[in-house]
C-alpha positions in Angstrom: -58.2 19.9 -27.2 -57.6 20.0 -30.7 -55.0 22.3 -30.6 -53.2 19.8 -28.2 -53.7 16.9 -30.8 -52.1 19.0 -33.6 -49.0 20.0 -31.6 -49.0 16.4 -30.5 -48.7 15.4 -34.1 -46.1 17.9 -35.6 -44.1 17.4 -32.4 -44.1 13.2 -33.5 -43.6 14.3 -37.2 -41.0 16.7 -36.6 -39.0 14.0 -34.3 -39.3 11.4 -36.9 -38.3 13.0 -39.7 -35.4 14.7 -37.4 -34.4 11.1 -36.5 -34.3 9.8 -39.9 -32.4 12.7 -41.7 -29.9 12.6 -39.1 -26.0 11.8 -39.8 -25.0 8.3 -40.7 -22.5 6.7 -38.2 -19.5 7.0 -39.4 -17.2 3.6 -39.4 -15.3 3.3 -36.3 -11.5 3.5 -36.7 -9.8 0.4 -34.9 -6.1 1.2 -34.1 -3.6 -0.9 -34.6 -0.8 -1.6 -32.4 2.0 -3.9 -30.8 1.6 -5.7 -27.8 5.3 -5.7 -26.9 6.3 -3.1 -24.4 10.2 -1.2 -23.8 11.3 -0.1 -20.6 14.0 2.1 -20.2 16.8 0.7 -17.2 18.2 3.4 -15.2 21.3 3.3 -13.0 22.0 5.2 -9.4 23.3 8.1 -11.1 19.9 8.1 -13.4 22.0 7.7 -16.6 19.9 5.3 -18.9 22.0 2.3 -18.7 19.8 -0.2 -21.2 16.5 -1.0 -22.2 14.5 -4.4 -21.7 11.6 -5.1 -24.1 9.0 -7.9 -23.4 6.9 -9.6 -26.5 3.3 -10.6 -26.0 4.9 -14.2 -26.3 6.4 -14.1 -23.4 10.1 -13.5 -24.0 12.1 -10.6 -23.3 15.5 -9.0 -24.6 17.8 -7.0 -22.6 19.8 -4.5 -24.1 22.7 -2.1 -23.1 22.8 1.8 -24.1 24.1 1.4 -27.3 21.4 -1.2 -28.4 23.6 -3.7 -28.1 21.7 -7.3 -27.3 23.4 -8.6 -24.1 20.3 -11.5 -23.2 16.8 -13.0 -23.8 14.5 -14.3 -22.3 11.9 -16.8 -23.8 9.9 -19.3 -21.9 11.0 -23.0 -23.0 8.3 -24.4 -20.3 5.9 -23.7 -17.8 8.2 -24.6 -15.0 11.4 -24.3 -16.5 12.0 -20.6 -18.5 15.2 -20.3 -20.5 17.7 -17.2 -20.4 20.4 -17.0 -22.7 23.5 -14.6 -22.6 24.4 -12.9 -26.4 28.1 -14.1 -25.2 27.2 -17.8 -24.5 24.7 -18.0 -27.5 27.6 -17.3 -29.7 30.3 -19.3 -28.1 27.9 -22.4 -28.1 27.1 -22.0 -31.5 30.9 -21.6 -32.5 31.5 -24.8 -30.6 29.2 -27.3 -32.2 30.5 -26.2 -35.4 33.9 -27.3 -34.3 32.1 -30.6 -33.0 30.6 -31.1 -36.2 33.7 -30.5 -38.2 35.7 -33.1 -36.1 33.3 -35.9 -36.4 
């Protein structure tokens, strides 16, 4: 019986003392990332013919294969979402310029 007791106590030393001289946690490493994603657009012929890359804001931009920006997308409203061509953005732009110059 006393033999049992004894083990009994250096097994519950020797797990204590195993359990405090053990390695300290090492800090967890948080990445750090984007939340935007990029998908690649792919024709019939499955040439890449542009990419289209969504922000976590909501918008999106369309490009061609060169990189070129041809559109984007960003959400003016709940109900009502706004897309906007490169083309028109610049020709509107031009335009009240033109307006403001003749007033």
């Amino acid at each position: 019986m006393r033999k049992l007791i004894l083990m009994l106590i250096v097994l519950f030393v020797s797990l204590s003392i195993a359990g405090c001289g053990g390695k300290s946690k090492e800090p967890e490493v948080v990445e750090k990332g984007t939340l935007n994603r990029t998908f690649k657009l792919i024709d019939d012929s499955g040439r890449e013919s542009g990419t289209l890359m969504l922000n976590a804001t909501g918008g999106a931009e369309l490009r061609d294969a060169d990189g070129n920006l041809i559109g984007t997308f960003t959400s003016g409203s709940a109900s009502e979402p706004v897309v906007e061509r490169a083309s028109e953005a610049s020709a509107e732009d031009k335009s009240s310029d033109e307006d403001e110059k003749i007033e």
